[in-house]
C-alpha positions in Angstrom: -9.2 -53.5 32.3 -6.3 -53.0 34.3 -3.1 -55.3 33.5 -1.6 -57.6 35.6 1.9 -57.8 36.0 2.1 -61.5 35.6 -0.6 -64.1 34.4 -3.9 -64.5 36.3 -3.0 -68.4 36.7 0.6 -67.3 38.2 -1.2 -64.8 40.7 -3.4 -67.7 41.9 -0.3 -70.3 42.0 1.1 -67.5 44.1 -1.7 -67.0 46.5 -2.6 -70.6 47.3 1.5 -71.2 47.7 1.3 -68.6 50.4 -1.8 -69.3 51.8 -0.8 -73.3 52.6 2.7 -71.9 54.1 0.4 -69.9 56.3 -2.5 -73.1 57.2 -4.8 -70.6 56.3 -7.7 -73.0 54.8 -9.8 -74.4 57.9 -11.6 -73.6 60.7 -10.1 -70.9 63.0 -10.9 -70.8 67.0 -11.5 -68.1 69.7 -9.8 -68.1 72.6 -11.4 -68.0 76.1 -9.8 -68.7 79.5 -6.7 -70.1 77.4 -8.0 -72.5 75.3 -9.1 -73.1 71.7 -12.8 -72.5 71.8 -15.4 -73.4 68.5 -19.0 -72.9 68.7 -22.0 -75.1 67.1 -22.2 -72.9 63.9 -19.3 -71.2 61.7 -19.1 -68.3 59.8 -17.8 -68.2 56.1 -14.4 -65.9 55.6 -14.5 -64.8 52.1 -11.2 -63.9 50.1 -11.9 -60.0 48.6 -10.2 -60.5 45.7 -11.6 -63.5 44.0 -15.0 -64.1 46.2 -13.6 -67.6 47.7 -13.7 -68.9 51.0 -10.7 -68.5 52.9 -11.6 -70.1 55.8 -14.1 -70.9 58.9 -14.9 -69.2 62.3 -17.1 -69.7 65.6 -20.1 -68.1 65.0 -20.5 -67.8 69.2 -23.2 -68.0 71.0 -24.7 -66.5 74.0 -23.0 -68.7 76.5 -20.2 -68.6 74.9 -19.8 -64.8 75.1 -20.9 -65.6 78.9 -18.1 -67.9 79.7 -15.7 -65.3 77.5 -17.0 -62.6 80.2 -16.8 -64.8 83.4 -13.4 -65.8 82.5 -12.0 -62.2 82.2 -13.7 -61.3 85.5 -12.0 -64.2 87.1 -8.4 -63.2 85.8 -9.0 -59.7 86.5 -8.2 -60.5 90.4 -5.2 -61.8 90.2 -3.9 -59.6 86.8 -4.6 -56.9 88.2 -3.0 -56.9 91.4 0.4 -57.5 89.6 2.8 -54.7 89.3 2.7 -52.9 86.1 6.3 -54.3 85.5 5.4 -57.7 86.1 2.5 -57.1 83.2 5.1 -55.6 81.4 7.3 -58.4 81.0 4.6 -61.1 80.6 3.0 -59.2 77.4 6.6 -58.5 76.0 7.3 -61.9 75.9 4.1 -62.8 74.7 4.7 -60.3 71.5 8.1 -62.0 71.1 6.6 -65.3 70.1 3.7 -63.1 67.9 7.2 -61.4 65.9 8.6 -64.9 64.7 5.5 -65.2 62.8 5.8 -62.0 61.0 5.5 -63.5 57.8 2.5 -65.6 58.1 0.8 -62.4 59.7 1.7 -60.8 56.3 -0.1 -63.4 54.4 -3.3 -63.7 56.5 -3.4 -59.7 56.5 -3.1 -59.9 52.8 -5.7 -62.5 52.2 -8.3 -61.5 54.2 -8.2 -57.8 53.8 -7.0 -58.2 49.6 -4.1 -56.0 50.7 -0.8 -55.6 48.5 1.8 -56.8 50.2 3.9 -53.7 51.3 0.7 -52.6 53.0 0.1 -55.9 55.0 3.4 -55.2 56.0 2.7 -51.8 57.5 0.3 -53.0 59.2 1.7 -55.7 60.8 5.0 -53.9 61.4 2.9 -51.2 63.2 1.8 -53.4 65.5 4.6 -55.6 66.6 7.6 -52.9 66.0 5.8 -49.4 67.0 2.5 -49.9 68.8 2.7 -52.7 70.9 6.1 -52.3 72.3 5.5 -48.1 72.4 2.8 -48.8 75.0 4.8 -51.3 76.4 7.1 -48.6 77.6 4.6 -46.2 78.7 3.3 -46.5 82.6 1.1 -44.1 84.4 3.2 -43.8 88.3 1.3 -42.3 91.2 1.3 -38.5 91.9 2.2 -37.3 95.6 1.3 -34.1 96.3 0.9 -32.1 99.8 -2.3 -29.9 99.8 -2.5 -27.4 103.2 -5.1 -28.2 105.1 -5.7 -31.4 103.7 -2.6 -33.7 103.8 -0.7 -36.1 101.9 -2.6 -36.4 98.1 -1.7 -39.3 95.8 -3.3 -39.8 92.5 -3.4 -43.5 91.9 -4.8 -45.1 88.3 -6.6 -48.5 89.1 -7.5 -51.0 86.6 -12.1 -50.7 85.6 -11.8 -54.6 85.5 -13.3 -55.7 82.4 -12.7 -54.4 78.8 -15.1 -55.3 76.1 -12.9 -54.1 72.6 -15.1 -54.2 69.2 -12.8 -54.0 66.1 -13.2 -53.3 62.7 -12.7 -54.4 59.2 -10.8 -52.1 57.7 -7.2 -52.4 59.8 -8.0 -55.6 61.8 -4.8 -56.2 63.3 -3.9 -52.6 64.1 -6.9 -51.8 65.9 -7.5 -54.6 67.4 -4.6 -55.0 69.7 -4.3 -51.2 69.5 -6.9 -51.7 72.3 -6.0 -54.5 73.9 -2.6 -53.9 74.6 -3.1 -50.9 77.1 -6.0 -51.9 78.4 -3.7 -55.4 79.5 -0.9 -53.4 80.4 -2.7 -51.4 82.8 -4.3 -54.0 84.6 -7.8 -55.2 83.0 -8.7 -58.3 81.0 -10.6 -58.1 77.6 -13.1 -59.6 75.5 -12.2 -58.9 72.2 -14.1 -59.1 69.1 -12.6 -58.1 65.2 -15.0 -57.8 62.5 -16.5 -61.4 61.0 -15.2 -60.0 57.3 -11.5 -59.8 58.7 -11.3 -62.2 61.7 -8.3 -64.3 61.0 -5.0 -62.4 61.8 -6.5 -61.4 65.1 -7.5 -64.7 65.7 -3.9 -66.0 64.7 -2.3 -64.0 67.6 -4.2 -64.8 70.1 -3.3 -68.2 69.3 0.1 -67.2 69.3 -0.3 -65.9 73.1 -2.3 -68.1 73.9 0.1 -70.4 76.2 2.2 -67.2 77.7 -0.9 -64.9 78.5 -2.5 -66.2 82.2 -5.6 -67.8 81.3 -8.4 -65.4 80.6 -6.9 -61.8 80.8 -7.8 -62.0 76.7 -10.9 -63.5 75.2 -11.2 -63.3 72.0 -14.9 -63.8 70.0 -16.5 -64.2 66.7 -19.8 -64.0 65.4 -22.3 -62.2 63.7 -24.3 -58.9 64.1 -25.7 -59.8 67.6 -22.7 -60.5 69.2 -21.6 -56.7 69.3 -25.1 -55.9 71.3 -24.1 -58.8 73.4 -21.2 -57.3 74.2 -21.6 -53.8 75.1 -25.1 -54.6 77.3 -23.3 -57.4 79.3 -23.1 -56.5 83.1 -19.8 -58.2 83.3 -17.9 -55.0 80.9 -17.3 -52.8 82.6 -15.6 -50.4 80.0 -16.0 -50.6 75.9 -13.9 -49.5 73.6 -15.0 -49.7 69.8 -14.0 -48.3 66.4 -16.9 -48.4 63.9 -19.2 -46.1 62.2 -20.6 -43.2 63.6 -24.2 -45.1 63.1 -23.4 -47.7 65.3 -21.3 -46.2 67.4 -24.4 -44.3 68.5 -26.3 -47.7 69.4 -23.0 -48.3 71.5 -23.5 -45.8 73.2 -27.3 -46.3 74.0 -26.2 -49.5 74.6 -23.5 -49.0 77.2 -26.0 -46.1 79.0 -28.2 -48.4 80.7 -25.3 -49.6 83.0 -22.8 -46.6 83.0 -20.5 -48.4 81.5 -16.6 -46.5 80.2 -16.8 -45.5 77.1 -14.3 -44.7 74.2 -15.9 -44.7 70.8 -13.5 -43.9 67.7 -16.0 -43.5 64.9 -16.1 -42.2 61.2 -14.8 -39.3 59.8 -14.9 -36.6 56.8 -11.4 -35.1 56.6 -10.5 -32.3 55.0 -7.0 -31.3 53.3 -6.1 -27.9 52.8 -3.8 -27.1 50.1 -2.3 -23.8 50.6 -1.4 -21.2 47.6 2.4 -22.0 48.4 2.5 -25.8 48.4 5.0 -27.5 46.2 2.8 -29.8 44.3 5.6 -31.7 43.5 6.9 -32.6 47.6 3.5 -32.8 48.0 1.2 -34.9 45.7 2.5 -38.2 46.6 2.0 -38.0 50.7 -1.6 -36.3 49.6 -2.6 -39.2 47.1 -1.3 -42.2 50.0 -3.1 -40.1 52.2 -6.4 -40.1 50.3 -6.3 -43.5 49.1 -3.8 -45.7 51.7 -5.8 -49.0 52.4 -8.3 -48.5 49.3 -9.3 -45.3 51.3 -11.2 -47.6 53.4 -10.0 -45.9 56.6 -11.8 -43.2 58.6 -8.5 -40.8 59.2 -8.0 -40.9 54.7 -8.8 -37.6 53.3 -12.4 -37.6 51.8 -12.2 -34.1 50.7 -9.4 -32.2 49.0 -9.5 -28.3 49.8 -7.0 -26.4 46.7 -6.6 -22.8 46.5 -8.0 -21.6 42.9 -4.5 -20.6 42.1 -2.8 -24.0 41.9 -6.2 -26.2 41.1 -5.3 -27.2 37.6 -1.8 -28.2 38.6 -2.7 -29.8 41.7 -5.7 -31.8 39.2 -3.2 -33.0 36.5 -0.4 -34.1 39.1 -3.3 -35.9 41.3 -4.5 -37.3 38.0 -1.1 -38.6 36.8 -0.1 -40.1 40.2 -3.4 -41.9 40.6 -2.9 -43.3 36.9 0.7 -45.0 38.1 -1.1 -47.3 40.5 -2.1 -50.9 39.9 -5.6 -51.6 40.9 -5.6 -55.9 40.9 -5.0 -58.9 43.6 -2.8 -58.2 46.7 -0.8 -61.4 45.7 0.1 -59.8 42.0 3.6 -58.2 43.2 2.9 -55.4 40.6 -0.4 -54.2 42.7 -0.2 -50.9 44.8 -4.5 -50.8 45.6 -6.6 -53.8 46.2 -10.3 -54.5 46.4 -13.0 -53.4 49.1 -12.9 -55.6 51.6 -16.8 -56.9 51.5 -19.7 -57.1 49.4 -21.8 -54.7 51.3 -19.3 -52.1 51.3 -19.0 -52.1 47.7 -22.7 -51.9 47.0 -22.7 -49.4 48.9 -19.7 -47.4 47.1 -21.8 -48.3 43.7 -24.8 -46.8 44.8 -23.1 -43.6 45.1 -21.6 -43.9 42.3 -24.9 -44.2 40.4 -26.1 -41.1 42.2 -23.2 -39.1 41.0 -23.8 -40.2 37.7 -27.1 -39.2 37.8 -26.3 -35.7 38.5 -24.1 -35.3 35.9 -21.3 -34.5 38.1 -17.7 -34.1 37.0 -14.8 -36.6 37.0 -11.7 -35.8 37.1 -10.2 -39.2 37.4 -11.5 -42.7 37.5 -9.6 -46.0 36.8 -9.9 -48.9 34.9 -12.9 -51.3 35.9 -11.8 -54.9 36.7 -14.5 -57.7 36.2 -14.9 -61.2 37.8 -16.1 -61.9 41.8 -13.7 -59.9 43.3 -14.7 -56.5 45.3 -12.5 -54.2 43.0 -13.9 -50.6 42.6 -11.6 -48.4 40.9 -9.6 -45.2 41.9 -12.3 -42.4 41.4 -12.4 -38.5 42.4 -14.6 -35.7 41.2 -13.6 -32.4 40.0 -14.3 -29.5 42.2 -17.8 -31.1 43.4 -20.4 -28.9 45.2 -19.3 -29.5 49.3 -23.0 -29.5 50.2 -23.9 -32.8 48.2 -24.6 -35.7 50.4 -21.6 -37.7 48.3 -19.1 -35.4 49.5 -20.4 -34.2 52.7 -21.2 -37.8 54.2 -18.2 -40.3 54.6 -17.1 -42.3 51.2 -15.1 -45.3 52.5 -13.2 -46.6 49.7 -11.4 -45.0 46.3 -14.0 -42.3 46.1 -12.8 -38.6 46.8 -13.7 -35.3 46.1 -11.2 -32.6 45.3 -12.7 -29.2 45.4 -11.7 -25.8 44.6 -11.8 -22.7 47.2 -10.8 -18.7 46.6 -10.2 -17.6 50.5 -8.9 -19.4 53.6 -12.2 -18.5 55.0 -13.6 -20.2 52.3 -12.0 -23.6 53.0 -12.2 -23.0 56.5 -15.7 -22.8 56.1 -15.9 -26.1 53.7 -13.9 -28.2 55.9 -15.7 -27.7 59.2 -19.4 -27.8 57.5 -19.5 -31.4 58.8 -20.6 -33.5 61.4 -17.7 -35.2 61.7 -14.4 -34.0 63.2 -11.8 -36.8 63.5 -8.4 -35.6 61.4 -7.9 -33.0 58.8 -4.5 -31.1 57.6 -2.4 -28.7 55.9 -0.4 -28.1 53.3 2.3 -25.3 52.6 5.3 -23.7 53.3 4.6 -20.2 55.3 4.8 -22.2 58.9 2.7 -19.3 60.2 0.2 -19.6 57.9 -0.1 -23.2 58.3 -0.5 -23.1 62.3 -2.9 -20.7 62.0 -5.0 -22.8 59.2 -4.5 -25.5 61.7 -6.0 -23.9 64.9 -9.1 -23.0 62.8 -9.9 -26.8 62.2 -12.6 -28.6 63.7 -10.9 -31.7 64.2 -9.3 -33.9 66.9 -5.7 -34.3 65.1 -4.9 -32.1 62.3 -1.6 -32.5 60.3 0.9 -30.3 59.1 2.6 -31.5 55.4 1.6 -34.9 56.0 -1.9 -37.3 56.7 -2.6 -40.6 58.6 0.1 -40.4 61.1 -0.6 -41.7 64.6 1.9 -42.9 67.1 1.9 -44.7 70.4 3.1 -41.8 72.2 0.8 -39.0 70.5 -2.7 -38.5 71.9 -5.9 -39.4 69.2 -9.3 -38.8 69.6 -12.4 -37.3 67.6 -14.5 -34.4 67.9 -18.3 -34.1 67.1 -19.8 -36.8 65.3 -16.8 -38.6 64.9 -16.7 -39.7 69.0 -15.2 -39.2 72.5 -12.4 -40.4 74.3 -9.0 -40.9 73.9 -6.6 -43.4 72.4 -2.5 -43.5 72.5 -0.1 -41.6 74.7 -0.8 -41.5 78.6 -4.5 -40.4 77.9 -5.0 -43.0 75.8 -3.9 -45.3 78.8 -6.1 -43.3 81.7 -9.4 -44.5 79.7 -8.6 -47.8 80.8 -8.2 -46.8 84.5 -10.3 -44.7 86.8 -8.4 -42.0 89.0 -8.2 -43.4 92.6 -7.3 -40.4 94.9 -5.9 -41.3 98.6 -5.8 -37.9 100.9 -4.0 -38.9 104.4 -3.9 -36.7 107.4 -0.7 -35.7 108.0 
């Protein structure tokens, strides 16, 4: 059983300090057309770690998500005829109040998602230092051009009007507002509803702009597994955005069919890492691991499967091994705590399942941590030792601690491995011969692929998945033209 750094009594004195300092106990609201918003019914928010209840939320219903729609068609009219710097400096100011809450951010991050500390602070520093005010700065101007024959050609980008924006668990804050951020900027409103396991930080922002935001340009909804349906069949959206799995995603999509609706899907994903004969485990091995195993490896751009050339296996194994044994797997709130628990129940029955099917095969293991007992969602730091790539618990997505490292003879080889998937989202390199890694690169099947490093997106860089693992576009200006349609305006001249 893993050790805690101080008592289990001075972690809980700890958590309950933090959580009163952040009014975390209660019953949250939505917002819609600018005002604090409950519903007949609450759902229970339940703390990872320890199985408690942290707090309440609307559990909407359908007139509710009604009034949440109408409201953002009405603001749409008058939103969206501002100029994009006027939208600019409303949202600005509106993150300005969100920063000097920072620290109670942190805490209801930490709480609801059982996050250690320093990564509640990435998250949240993401959002209000990098992502918000990196779209911020972004615009999309008209194009003039003069075509023979045809005239004057400007290329305008106008506003669709309504944005419904599903979330989910795993990174709640980050890509929640990840969506609604451009979408506002460029001229729509939004409906926006996180996941019922992790509702509370979103929900805590948009209480934050709730008084400097014009009324209904964001709604923001809870509720249970009907209200996602509700959302992406209502006539009033007229775009949706969602992250999610790529089984749902695909009833999104069905969904959003029957009316034509814009679609961006971000879904899940199988990512490979290629460790090339010339790495240097030793530059390397830390950057692999956080990009394996950042948030619990609950994240669909972690690496699930770890691709090493034959040569450097057993080195590659043993300093793996050795940096996975370092980490504290315990309660966000313990300061000596570097991985925390799966966010939900389901999630970790379903981790467990797969578990017991890889015992039953009798496959190896070349790591796995300490259990922790008790009511809290812990699973530890697991990953299998070289693995055949065609069984279902390495070729479908493991979201949480559970990896696979794997051991290949010829590029081709791993080539081969990493692409026999259906899902293409991220993958990435790792070497020193830049040649050999561009080339490695090119062959990928995969919407980003990384070069020496994993998991980094920025406001300014395109992302987007292939195959199974969506469409669309998010970040940089194509991330901002999938909230607009292309408005072309030819004049004789």
């Amino acid at each position: 059983m893993v050790q805690q750094s101080v008592p289990a009594d001075s972690v809980s004195a700890l958590r309950e300090s933090a959580l009163a300092a952040a009014s975390v106990r209660g019953i949250f609201t939505n917002l819609i057309d600018g005002k604090s918003v409950g519903a007949r019914n609450t759902l229970d928010v339940l703390d990872p770690a320890t199985g408690e209840l942290l707090a309440r939320v609307p559990d909407i219903e359908h007139d509710g998500m009604d009034a949440a729609f109408a409201a953002a068609r009405r603001a749409f009219s008058s939103w969206s005829k501002l100029t994009w710097e006027a939208r600019r400096s409303i949202l600005e100011k509106a993150f300005e109040n969100v920063k000097a809450h920072r620290e109670e951010l942190v805490t209801l991050l930490m709480a609801e998602g059982g996050r250690p500390r320093s990564l509640a602070l990435w998250e949240v520093a993401a959002v209000l230092d990098d992502f918000a005010p990196g779209v911020l700065a972004q615009s999309l101007p008209d194009v003039e051009t003069t075509q023979p024959g045809v005239g004057r050609v400007t290329r305008h980008y106008a506003p669709l009007g309504v944005v419904a924006a599903i979330s989910p668990w795993n990174l709640p804050l980050l890509l929640s507002y990840d969506k609604v951020v451009p979408a506002l900027i460029a001229g729509n409103t939004v409906v926006l509803k996180p996941s019922f396991y992790t509702p509370l930080t979103v929900l805590r922002v948009a209480e934050l702009v709730r008084d400097i935001l014009p009324a209904g340009i964001l709604n923001v909804v809870t509720g249970g597994d009907n209200v996602g349906p509700w959302m992406t069949s209502h006539p009033e959206a007229d775009k949706i955005s969602f992250t999610g799995s790529t089984q749902t995603g695909r009833r999104v999509f069905e969904s959003a069919s029957q009316t034509l609706k814009h679609l961006t899907l971000e879904l899940g994903g199988n990512d490979a890492g290629i460790v090339l004969p010339d790495v240097d485990v030793d530059a390397a091995i830390a950057p692999i691991f956080w990009g394996m195993f950042l948030v619990n490896g609950q994240g669909c751009i972690t690496i699930k499967r770890l691709l090493v050339h034959e040569s450097r296996y057993d080195e590659v194994a043993a300093a793996l091994s050795k940096f996975a044994a370092e980490q504290v797997l315990g309660d966000g709130f313990d300061p000596a705590t570097t991985i925390g628990p799966i966010q939900n129940r389901a999630q970790l029955l379903r981790l467990q399942a797969t578990w017991a099917a890889i015992q039953k095969d009798g496959v190896a293991v070349l790591y796995r941590g300490d259990e922790i007992e008790g009511k809290g969602n812990f699973f530890p730091v697991t990953i299998l030792d070289n693995p055949s790539p065609h069984a279902d618990y390495v070729k479908l997505e493991n979201f949480g601690p559970l990896r696979s490292l794997i051991k290949y003879g010829t590029i081709d080889e791993a080539i081969e491995i990493a692409n026999s998937t259906d899902y293409g989202l991220g993958g990435s390199v790792w070497g020193r011969d830049q040649a050999e890694l561009d080339a490695v690169a090119h062959r990928m099947e995969a919407g980003t692929v990384w070069i020496n490093q994993h998991l980094v997106v920025n406001p300014n860089v395109p992302f987007g998945g292939n195959k199974d693992s969506g469409f669309g576009v998010q970040y940089g200006a194509e991330g901002l033209k999938e909230y607009c349609y292309l408005r072309v305006i030819s004049a004789k001249t």
